[in-house]
C-alpha positions in Angstrom: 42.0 -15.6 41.8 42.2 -18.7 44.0 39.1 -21.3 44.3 37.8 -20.2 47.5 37.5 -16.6 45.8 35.7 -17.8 42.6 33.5 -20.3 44.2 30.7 -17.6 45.1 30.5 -16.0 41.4 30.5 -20.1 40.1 27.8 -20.9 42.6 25.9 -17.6 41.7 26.2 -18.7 37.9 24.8 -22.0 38.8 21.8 -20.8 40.5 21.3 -18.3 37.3 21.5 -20.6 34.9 19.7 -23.6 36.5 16.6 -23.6 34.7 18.1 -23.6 31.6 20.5 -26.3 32.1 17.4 -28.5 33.5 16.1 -27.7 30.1 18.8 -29.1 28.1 19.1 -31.8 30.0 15.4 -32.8 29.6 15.9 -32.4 25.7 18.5 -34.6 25.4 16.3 -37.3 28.0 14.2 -37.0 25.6 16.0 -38.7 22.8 15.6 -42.4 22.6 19.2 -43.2 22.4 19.7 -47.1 23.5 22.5 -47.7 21.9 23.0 -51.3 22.9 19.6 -51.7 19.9 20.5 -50.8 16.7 17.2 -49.9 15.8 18.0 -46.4 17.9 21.2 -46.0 15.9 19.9 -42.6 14.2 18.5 -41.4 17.7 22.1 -42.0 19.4 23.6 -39.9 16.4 20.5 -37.4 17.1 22.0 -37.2 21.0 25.8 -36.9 19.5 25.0 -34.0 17.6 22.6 -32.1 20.7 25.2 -32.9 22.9 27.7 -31.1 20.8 25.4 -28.3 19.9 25.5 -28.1 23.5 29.0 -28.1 24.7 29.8 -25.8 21.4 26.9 -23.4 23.1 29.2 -23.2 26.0 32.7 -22.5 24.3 33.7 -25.5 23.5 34.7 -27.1 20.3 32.9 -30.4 19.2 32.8 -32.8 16.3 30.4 -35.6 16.0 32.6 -38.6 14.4 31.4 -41.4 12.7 32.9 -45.0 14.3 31.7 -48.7 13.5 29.1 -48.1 16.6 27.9 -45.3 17.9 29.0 -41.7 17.5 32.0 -40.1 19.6 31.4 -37.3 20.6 34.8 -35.0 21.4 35.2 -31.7 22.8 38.2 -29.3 23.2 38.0 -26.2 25.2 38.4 -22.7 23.5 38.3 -21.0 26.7 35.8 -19.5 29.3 34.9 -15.9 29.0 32.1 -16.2 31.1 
């Protein structure tokens, strides 16, 4: 399948799923995560971990990794099925 053919079924999917994926993103908004204070150090690990909950939601595989800052958040694919 060429781009051009899969473009209306991603499009489609977009418009689906679009209230959803507003939702997540509010959530994470929602966590105070300034990481330049490290008074929000436990809220930026708080947004590592959604944000892998999140990608893991969609097939990916994540880790939240402890550093000498902030969290890093990594992500490998696993596939698409959908």
């Amino acid at each position: 399948m060429t781009a051009s053919e899969a473009l209306p079924a991603i499009l489609d999917r977009v418009d689906r799923d679009l209230d959803a994926s507003l939702d997540r993103l509010f959530a994470l908004l929602r966590i105070q995560s300034v990481s330049t204070d490290p008074a929000y150090a436990p809220h930026c690990r708080t947004a590592a971990e959604h944000v892998a909950a999140d990608l893991r939601s969609l097939g990916f595989e994540t880790s939240v990794r402890p550093t000498q800052g902030d969290p890093v958040r990594s992500r490998g694919s696993t596939g698409c099925t959908s």
